[in-house]
Every structure is written in structure tokens, then in C-alpha cells.
Backbone atoms as SQL, in Angstrom:
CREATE TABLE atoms (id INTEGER PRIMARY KEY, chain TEXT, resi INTEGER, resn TEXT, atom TEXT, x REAL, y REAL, z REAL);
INSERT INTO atoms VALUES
  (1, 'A', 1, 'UNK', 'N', -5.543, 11.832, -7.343),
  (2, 'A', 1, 'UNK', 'CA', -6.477, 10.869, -6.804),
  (3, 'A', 1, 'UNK', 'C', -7.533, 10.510, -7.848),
  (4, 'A', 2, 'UNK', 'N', -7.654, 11.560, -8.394),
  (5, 'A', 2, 'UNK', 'CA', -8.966, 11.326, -9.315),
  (6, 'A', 2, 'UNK', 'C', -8.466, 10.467, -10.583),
  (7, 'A', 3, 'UNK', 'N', -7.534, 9.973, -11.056),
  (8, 'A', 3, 'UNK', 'CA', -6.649, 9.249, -11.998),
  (9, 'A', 3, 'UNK', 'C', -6.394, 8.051, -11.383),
  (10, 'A', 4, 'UNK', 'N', -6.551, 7.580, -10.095),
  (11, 'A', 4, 'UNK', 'CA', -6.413, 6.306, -9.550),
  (12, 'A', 4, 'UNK', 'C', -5.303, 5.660, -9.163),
  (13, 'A', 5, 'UNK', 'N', -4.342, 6.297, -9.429),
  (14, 'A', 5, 'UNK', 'CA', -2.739, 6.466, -9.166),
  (15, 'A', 5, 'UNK', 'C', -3.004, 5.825, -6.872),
  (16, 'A', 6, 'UNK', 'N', -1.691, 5.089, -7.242),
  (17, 'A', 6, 'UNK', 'CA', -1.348, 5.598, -6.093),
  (18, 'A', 6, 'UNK', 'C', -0.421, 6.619, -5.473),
  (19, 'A', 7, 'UNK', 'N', -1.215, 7.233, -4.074),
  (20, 'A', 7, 'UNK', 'CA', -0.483, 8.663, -3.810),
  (21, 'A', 7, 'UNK', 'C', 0.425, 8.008, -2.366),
  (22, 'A', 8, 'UNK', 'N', 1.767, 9.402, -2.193),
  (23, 'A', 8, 'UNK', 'CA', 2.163, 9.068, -0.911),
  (24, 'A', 8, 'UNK', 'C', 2.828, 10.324, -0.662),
  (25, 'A', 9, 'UNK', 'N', 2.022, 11.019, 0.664),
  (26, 'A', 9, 'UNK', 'CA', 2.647, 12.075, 1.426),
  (27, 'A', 9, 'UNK', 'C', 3.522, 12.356, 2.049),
  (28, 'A', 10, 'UNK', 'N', 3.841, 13.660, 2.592),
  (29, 'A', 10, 'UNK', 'CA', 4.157, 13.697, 4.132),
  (30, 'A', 10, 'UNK', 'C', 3.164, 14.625, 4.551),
  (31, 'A', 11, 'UNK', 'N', 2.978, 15.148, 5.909),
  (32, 'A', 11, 'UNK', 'CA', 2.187, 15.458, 6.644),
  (33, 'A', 11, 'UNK', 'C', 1.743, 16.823, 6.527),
  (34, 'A', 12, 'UNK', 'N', 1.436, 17.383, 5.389),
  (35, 'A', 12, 'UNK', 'CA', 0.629, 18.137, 5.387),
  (36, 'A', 12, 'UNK', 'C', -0.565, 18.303, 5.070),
  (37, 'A', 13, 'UNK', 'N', -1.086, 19.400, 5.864),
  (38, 'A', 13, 'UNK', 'CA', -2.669, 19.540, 5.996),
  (39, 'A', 13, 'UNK', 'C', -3.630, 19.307, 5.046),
  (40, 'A', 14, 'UNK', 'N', -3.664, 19.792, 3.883),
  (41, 'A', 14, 'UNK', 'CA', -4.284, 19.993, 2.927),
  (42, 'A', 14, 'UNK', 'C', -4.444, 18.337, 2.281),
  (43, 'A', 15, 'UNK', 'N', -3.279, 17.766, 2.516),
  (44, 'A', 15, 'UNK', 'CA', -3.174, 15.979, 2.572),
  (45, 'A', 15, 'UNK', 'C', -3.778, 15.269, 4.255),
  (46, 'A', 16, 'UNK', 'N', -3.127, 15.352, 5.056),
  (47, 'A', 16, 'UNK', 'CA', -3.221, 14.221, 6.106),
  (48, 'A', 16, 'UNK', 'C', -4.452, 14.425, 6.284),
  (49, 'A', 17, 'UNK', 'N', -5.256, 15.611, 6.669),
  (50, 'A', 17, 'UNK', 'CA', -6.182, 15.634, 6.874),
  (51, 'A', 17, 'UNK', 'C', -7.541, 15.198, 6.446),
  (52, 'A', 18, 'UNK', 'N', -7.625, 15.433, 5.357),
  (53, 'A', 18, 'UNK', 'CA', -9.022, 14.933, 4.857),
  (54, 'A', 18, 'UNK', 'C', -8.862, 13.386, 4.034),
  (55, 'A', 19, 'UNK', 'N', -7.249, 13.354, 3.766),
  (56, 'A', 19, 'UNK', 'CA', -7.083, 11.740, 3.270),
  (57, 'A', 19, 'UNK', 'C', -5.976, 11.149, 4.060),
  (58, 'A', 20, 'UNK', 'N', -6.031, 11.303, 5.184),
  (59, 'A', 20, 'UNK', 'CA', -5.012, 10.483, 5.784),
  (60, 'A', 20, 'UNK', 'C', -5.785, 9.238, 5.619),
  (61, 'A', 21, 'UNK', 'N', -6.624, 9.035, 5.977),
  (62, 'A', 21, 'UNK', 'CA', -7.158, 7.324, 6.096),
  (63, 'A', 21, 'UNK', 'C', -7.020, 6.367, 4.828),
  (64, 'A', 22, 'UNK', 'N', -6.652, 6.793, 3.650),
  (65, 'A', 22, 'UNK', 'CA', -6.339, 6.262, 2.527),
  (66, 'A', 22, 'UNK', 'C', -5.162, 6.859, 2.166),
  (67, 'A', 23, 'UNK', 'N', -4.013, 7.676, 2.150),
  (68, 'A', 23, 'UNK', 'CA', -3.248, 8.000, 1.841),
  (69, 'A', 23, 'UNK', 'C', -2.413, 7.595, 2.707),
  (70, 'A', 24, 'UNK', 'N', -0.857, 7.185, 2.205),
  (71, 'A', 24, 'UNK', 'CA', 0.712, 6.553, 3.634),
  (72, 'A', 24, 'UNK', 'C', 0.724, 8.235, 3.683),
  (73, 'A', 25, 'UNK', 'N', 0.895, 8.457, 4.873),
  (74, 'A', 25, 'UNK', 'CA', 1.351, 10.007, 5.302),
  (75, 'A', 25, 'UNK', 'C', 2.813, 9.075, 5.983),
  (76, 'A', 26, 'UNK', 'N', 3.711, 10.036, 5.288),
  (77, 'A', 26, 'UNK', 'CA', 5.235, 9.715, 5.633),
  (78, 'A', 26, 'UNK', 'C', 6.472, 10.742, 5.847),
  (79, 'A', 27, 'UNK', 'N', 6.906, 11.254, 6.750),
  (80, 'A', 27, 'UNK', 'CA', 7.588, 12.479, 7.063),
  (81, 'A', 27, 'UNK', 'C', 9.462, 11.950, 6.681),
  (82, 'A', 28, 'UNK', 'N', 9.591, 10.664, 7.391),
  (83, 'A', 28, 'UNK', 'CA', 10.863, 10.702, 6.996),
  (84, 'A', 28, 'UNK', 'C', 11.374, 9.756, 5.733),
  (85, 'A', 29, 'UNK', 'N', 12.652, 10.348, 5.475),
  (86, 'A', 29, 'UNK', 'CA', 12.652, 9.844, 4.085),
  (87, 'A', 29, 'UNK', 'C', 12.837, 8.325, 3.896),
  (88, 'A', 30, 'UNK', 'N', 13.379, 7.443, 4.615),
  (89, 'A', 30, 'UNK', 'CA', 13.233, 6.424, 4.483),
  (90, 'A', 30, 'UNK', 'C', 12.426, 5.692, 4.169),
  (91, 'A', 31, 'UNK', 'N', 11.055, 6.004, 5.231),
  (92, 'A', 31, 'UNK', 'CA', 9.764, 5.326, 5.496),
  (93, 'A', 31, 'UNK', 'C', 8.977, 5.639, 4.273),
  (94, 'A', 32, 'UNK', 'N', 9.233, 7.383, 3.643),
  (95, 'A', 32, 'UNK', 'CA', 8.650, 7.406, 2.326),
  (96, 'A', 32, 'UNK', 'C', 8.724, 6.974, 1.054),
  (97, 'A', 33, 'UNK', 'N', 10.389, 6.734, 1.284),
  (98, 'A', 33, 'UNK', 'CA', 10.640, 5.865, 0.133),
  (99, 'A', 33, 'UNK', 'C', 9.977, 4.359, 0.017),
  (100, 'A', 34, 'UNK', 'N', 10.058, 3.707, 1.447),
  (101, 'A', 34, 'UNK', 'CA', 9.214, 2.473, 1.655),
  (102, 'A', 34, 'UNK', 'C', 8.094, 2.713, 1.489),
  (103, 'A', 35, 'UNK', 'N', 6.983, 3.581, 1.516),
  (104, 'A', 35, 'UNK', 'CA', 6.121, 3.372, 1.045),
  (105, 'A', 35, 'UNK', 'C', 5.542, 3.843, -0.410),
  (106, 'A', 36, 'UNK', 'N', 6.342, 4.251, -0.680),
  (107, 'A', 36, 'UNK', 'CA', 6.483, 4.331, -2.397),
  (108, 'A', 36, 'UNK', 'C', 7.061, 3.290, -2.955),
  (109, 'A', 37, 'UNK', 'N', 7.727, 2.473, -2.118),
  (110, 'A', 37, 'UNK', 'CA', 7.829, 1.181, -3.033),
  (111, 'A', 37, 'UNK', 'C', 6.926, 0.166, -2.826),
  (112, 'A', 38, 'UNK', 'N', 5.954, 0.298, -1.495),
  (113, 'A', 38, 'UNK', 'CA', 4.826, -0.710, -1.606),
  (114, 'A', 38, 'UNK', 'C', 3.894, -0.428, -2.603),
  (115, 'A', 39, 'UNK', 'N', 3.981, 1.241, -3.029),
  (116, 'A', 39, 'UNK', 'CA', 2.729, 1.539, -4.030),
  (117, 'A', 39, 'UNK', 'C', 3.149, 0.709, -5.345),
  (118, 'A', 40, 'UNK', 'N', 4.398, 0.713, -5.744),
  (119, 'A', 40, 'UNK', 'CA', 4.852, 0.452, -6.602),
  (120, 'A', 40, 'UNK', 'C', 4.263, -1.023, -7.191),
  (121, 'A', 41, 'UNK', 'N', 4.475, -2.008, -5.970),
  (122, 'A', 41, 'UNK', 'CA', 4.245, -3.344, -6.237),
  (123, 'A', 41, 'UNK', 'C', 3.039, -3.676, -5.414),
  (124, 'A', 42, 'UNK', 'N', 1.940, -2.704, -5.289),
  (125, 'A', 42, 'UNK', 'CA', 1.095, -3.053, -4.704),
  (126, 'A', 42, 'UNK', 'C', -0.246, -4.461, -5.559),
  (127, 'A', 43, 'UNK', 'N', -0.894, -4.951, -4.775),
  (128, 'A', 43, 'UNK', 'CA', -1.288, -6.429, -5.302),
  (129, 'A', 43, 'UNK', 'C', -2.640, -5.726, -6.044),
  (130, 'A', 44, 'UNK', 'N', -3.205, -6.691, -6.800),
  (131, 'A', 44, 'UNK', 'CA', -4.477, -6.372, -7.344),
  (132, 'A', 44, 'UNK', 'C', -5.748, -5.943, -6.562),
  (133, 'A', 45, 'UNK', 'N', -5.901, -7.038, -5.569),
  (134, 'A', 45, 'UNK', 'CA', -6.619, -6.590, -4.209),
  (135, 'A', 45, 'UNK', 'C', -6.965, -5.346, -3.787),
  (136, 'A', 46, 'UNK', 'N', -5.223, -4.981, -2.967),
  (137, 'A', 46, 'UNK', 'CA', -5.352, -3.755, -2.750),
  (138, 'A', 46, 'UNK', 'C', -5.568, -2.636, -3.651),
  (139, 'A', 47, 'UNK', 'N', -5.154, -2.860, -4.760),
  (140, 'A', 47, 'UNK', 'CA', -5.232, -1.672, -5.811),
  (141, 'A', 47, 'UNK', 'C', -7.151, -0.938, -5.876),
  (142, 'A', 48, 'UNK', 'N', -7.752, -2.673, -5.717),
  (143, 'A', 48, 'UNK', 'CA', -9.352, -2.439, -6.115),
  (144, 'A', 48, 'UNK', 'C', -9.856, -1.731, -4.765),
  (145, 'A', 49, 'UNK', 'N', -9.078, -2.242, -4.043),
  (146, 'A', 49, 'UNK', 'CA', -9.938, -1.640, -2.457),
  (147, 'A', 49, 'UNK', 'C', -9.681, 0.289, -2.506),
  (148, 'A', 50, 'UNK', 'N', -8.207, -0.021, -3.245),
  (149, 'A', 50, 'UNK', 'CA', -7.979, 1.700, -2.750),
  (150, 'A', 50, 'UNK', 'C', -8.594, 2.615, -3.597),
  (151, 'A', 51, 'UNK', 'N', -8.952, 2.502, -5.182),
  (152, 'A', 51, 'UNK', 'CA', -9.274, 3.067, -5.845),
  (153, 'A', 51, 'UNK', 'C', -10.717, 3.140, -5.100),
  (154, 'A', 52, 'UNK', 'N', -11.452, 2.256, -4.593),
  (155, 'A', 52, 'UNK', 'CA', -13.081, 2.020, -3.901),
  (156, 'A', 52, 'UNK', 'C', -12.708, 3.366, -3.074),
  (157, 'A', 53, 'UNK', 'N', -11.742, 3.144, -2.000),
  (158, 'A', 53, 'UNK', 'CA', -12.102, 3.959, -1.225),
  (159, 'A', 53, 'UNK', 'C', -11.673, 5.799, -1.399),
  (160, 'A', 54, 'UNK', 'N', -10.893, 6.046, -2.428),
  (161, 'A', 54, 'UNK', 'CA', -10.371, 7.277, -3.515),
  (162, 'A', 54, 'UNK', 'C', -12.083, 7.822, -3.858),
  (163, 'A', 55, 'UNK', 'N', -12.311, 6.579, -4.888),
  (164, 'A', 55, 'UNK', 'CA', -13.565, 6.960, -5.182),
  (165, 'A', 55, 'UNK', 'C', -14.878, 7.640, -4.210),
  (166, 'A', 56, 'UNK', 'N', -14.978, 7.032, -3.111),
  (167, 'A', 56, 'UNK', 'CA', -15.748, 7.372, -2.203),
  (168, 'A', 56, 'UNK', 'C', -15.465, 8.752, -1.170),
  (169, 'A', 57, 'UNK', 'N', -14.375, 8.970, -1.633),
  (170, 'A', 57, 'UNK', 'CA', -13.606, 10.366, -0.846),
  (171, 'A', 57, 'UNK', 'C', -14.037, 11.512, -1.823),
  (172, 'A', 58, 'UNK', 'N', -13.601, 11.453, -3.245),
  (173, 'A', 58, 'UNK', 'CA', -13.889, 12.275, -4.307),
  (174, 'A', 58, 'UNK', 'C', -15.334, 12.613, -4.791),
  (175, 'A', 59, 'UNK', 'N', -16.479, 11.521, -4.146),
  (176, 'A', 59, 'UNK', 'CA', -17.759, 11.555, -4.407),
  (177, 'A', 59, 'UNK', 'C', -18.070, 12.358, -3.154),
  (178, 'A', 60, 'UNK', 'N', -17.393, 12.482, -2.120),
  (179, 'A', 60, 'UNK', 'CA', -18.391, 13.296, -1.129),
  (180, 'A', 60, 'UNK', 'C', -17.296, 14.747, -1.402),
  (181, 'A', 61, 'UNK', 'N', -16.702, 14.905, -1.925),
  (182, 'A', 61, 'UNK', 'CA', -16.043, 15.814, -1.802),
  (183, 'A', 61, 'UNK', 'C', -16.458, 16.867, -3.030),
  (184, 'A', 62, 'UNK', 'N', -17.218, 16.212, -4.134),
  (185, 'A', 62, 'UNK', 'CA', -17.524, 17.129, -5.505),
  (186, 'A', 62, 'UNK', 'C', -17.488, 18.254, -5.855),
  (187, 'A', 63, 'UNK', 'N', -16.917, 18.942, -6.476),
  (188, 'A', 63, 'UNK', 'CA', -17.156, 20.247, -6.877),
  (189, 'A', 63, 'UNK', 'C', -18.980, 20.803, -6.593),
  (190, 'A', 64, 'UNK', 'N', -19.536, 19.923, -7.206),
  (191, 'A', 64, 'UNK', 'CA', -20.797, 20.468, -7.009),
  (192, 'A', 64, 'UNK', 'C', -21.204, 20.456, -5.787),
  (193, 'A', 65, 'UNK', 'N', -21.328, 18.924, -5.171),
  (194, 'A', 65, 'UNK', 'CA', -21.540, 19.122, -3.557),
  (195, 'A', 65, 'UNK', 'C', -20.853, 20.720, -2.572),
  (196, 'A', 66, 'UNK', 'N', -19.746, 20.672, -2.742),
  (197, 'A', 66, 'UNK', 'CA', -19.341, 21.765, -2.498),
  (198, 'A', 66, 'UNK', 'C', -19.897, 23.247, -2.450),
  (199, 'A', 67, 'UNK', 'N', -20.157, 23.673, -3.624),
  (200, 'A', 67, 'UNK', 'CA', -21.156, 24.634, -4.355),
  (201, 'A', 67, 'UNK', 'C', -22.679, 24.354, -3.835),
  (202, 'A', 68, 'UNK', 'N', -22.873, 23.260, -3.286),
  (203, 'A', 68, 'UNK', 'CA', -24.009, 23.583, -2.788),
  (204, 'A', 68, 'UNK', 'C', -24.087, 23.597, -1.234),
  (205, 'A', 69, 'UNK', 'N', -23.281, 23.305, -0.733),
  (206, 'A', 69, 'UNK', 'CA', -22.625, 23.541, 0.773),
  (207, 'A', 69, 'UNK', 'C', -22.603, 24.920, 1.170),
  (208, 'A', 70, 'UNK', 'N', -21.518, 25.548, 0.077),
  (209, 'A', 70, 'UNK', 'CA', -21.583, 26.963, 0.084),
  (210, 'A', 70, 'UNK', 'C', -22.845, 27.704, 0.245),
  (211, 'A', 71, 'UNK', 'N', -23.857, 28.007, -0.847),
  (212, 'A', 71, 'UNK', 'CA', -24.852, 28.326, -1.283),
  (213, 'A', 71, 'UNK', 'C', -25.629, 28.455, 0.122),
  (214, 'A', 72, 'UNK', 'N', -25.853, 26.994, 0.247),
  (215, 'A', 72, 'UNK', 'CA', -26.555, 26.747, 1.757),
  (216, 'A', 72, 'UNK', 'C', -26.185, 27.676, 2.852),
  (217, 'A', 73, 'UNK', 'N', -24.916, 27.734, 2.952),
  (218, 'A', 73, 'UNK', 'CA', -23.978, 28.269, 3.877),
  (219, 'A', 73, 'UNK', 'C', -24.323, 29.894, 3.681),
  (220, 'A', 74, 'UNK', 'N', -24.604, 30.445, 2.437),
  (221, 'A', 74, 'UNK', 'CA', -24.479, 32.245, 2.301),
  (222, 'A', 74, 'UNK', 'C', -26.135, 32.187, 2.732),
  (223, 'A', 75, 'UNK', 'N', -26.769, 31.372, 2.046),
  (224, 'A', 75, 'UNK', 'CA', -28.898, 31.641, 2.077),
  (225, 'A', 75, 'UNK', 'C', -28.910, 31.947, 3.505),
  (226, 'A', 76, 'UNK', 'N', -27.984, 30.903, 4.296),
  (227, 'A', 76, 'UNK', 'CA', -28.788, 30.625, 5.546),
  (228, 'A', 76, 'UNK', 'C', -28.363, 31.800, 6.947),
  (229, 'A', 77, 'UNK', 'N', -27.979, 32.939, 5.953),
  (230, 'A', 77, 'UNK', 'CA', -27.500, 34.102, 6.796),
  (231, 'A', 77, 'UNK', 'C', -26.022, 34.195, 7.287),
  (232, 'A', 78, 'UNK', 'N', -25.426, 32.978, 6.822),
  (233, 'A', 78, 'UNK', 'CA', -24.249, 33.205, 7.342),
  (234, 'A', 78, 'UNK', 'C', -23.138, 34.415, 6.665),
  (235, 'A', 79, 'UNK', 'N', -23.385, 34.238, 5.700),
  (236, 'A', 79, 'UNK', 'CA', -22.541, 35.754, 4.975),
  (237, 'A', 79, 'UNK', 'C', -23.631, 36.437, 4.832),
  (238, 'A', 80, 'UNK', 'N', -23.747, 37.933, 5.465),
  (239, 'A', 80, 'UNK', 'CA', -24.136, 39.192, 4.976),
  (240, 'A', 80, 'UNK', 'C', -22.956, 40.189, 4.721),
  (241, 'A', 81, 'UNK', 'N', -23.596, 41.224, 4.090),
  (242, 'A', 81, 'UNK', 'CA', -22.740, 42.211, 3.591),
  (243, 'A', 81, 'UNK', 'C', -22.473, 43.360, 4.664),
  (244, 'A', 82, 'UNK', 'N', -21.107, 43.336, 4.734),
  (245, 'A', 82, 'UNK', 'CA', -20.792, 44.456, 5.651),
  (246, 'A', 82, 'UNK', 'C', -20.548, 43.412, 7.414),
  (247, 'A', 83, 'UNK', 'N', -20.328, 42.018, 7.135),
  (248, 'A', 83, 'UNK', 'CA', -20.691, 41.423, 8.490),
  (249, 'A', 83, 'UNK', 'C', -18.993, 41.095, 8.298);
């Protein structure tokens, strides 16, 4: 994602979930092959819209944001030792 590529799944978690809304989630093989061939010849348009919205997935998702999610998450009592 972070290379701007277009991607195309099938339905797993670690995928549908947090990028189904920008990613084709596709289980059977037909439909995946069809949508690997729309990526293929996809228009300029769409290319700009999807990379927009890639981009906007990968910005809330940051390594750092993350790390500070966490952080937040141990200060605020949620991990103690021995819990």
C-alpha cells in the first residue's frame, strides 16, 4: 500500500478489515482474477482517488501514531505488572 500499487484480496482479516473500504476483497477465483484485471487497466482518475484514499489509511495508521496509542494505553494503567 505504501508504494501505491494497486492491491487485491481475499477475505482475510488482517486485509478486509481495516482496508476493506479501499481494497476489492475477492474470495472466488474468477471474481479475483476480474478484479485484478480492473487494477490492471484502471483509469487515471481512479488511480488519483485510490492512492488519496491509501494515503489517508497509512496516515492514521503510522508507526508512530501507533507507539503513541500504546504508550497512552500502558501510562493509563492499563498494563501493570503481574495483572
Amino acid at each position: 500500500m505504501a508504494a501505491g500499487k494497486p492491491i487485491v484480496s481475499t477475505s482475510i482479516t488482517d486485509v478486509s478489515v481495516p482496508y476493506g473500504r479501499i481494497v476489492p476483497i475477492e474470495d472466488e477465483p474468477q471474481r479475483f482474477a476480474a478484479a485484478c484485471q480492473e487494477a490492471i487497466v484502471e483509469s487515471t482518475t481512479h488511480r488519483v482517488q485510490r492512492i488519496a484514499k491509501m494515503n489517508a489509511v497509512l496516515a492514521s495508521a503510522s508507526m508512530e501514531k501507533i507507539l503513541i496509542q500504546s504508550e497512552q494505553f500502558s501510562f493509563n494503567g492499563h498494563c501493570r505488572k503481574g495483572a
